[in-house]
C-alpha positions, 0 to 999 in steps of 0.5 A: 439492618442496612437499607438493602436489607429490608424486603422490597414493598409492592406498593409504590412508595412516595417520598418526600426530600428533607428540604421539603418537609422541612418548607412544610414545618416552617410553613406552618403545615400539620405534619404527623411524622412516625418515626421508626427508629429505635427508641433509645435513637429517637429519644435523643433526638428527632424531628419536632415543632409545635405543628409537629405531632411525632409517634415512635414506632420502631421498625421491627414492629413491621417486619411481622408476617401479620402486623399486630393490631395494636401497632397499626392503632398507635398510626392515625388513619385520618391523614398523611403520614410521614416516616422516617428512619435514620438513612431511608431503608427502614422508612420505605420498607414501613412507608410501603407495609402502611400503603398496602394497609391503605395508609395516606404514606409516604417517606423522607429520603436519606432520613435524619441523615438528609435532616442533618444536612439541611444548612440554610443561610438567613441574612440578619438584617439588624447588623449595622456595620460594614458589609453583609453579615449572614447567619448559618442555620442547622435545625438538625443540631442547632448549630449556627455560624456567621459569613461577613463579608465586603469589598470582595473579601470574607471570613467565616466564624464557627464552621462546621466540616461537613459543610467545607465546601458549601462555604466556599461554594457560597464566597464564589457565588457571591464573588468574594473571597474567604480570608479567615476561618474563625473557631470561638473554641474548641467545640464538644458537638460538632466537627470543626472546619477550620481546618479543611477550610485551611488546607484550602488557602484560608487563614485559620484561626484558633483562640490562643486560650485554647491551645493548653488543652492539647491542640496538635495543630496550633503551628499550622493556624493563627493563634488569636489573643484576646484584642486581636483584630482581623480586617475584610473590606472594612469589616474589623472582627475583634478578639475577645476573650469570654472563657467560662464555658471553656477556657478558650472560650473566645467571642468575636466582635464583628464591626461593633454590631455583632458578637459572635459569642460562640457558646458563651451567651445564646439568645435563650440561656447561657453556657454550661460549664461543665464540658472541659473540666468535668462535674467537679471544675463546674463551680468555677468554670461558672463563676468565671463564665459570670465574669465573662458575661458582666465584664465582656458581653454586658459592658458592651452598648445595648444595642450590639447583637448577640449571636451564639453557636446554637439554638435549642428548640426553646429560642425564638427567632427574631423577626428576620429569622436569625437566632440574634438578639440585642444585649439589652433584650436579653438582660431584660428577658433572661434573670440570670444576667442580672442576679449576683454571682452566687445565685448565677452559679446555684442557677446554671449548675442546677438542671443542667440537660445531658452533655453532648452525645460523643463528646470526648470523641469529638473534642478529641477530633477537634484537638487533632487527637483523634483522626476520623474520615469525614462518614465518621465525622459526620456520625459523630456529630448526630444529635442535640448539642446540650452546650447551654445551661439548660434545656428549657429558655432562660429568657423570658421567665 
C-alpha cells in the first residue's frame, strides 16, 4: 500500500526524525521499536543495538475492523513505542490505531527510508599525516567513506551516489576543494559516486585492475595502477593493489597513516571472496585475497590504520568513534591474519552470510551497464552490505 492509502487515524499521532532516534540509540536510551514491515522486509534488515529490543508486527494486522487480541499482546504496554515502516505511511497509520488503544506511540518519519539517509561524519583522531582525515558513516548499510583534506585541497575515497552533494556541501563548508573521487573497487552494495562526483569537475579515479570486468566509463575517469600516487596539500594518497575480494581490489594509503582497504580487510573480519567470480572462483579468490593481506596490508608498520568500506553490527568502534584500527591490533585480535593459507581459505569459505541483496544490479550499475535514476538507485542500495566473511566479528576470538 502507498502512504496515501492508509485510513487517516483520529488520534494526533507524534513522530520522531531518524537523526533523532537514532541520538537516542547512540545515547544509550531504552527504545522498543515495532516495526511493521513485511517480515521477509524486516528480516533483512532492520533497526537494532543492544539497548535496541525490536517486534516485527506487520501492518496489515491493524488494518482490521477489530484488532485481534493477540496482536496488541505481541506490543508492550508499559512504554514508549516507536514504529516504523518503510516510507512512513504504514507507521502513522499503526502509530495512530495504537494511541487510540491508549499505547505511549509514536512514529519515525519517512521510515527506514529516512534511516537510509542518515550519513555522519566523525574525524578520526589517530591519523597522523598531513591534514584532517574524516570518516563517513551509514549505520543503515554499514557503508563508510573517508574525506582528507590540506592546504584548501580534498579527495574523497569511496563515495556513494546518494550523497554527491553532501560531499561537496561538506568541501564548501570547509573551504576547500574535491580534486579526487577515489572507488577501492567495483562496489556489489551500494551505487558509486564517482561519477556524479565527475561530471561535477572532479578527477575520478577507478583501480585500472577493474576495468577487465566490463567497465563503459573507463575513458572518461583515471585509471589508477597500483603504486600510482595522487597528492592534496601534501597529502600523498598511494595506490595499492590488494585484489581477493575482487579482482580490482585496489587500497589506498593515505600519507603513510591510513589505508583505506575498500572491502579488503575491515576492522572486524576479512573480505568474502565469492561476489565476482561466484561459489565456483571462491577458493581462488581467497587464497589470492591471502596474498594480499600478507603481502600488502600486513607488511606495513603496525601502527597504520586500517579503515575498510564498512562495518557490520559486530565491529567495535574505537575510541573516537570511527570504524579504524591499527594493523597491529588487528593481527592480535583476528586468528585469520595469522593462520597458513589452507586454514585461512577453509575459514572464510566456511559460514559465509547472504550476498548482497541485488547485487547483480548494482555491479552492473556501477559498470555502467545498467542506467538507473537516482529513486532507483537509491532502492537498489537498502539493506546489510554482506561484503565480509562472515556475519559474526573475527576479531577478538
Amino acid at each position: 500500500m502507498n502512504a496515501e492509502d492508509f485510513p487517516t487515524p483520529d488520534a494526533d499521532v507524534e513522530s520522531v526524525t531518524p537523526e533523532r532516534l537514532k541520538e537516542r540509540i547512540d545515547g544509550g536510551e531504552s527504545v522498543t521499536i515495532l516495526d511493521a514491515r513485511m517480515g521477509s522486509d524486516y528480516e533483512e534488515w532492520h533497526i537494532d543495538g543492544e539497548n535496541v529490543e525490536s517486534i516485527n508486527v506487520p501492518y496489515f494486522h491493524f488494518l482490521e475492523e477489530e484488532l485481534d487480541e493477540d496482536v496488541l499482546d505481541d506490543v508492550p504496554a508499559d512504554r514508549e513505542i516507536t514504529v516504523v515502516c518503510a516510507k512512513g505511511g504504514a507507521s502513522e497509520f499503526v502509530a495512530g490505531t495504537l494511541t487510540e488503544q491508549g499505547y505511549d506511540v509514536h512514529h519515525v518519519e519517512d521510515g527506514m527510508n529516512g534511516w537510509a539517509r542518515i550519513y555522519e561524519t566523525v574525524e578520526v583522531t589517530e591519523y597522523e599525516g598531513s591534514g584532517t582525515l574524516m570518516q563517513y558513516q551509514r549505520p543503515s548499510s554499514g557503508c563508510l567513506g573517508y574525506l582528507v583534506y590540506d592546504d584548501e585541497e580534498a579527495a574523497v575515497i569511496d563515495p556513494l551516489r546518494a550523497f554527491a552533494d553532501r560531499y561537496l556541501d561538506d568541501a564548501e563548508e570547509l573551504g576547500v576543494d574535491i580534486e579526487y573521487a577515489l572507488d577501492t573497487h567495483i562496489h556489489a552494495d551500494h551505487i558509486s559516486g564517482v561519477r556524479e562526483l565527475a561530471e561535477t569537475g572532479v578527477e575520478g579515479v577507478i583501480p585500472a585492475a577493474a576495468v577487465d570486468r566490463g567497465v563503459t566509463y573507463a575513458e572518461e575517469l583515471t585509471n589508477a595502477e597500483d603504486g600510482d600516487e595522487f597528492h592534496v596539500g601534501d597529502v600523498t594518497i598511494e595506490t595499492v593493489a590488494t585484489p581477493g575480494h575482487t579482482t580490482g581490489m585496489t587500497s589506498y594509503l593515505v600519507d603513510e597513516s591510513l589505508l583505506a582497504t575498500g572491502d579488503g580487510l575491515f576492522v572486524e573480519s576479512v573480505a568474502r571472496p565469492d561476489l565476482e567470480e561466484g561459489d565456483e572462483g571462491a577458493p581462488d579468490a581467497a587464497r589470492l585475497l591471502y596474498e594480499s593481506l600478507q603481502e600488502r596490508v600486513l607488511a606495513l608498520p603496525d601502527e597504520t590504520l586500517v579503515g575498510g568500506a564498512h562495518f557490520s553490527d559486530a565491529a567495535e568502534p574505537a575510541p573516537d568513534g570511527t570504524y579504524t584500527a591499527p594493523i597491529g591490533q588487528l593481527v592480535a585480535e583476528m586468528d585469520a591474519l595469522t593462520m597458513d593459507e589452507d586454514d585461512f581459505v577453509e575459514t572464510i569459505l566456511a559460514d559465509m552470510p547472504p550476498r548482497p541483496a541485488n547485487y547483480e544490479e548494482i555491479i552492473a550499475t556501477n559498470l555502467g551497464q545498467n542506467a538507473v535514476d537516482d529513486e532507483a538507485a537509491f532502492t537498489l542500495e537498502l539493506g546489510p552490505n554482506n561484503c565480509a566473511a562472515s556475519q559474526e566479528s573475527l576479531a577478538g576470538d
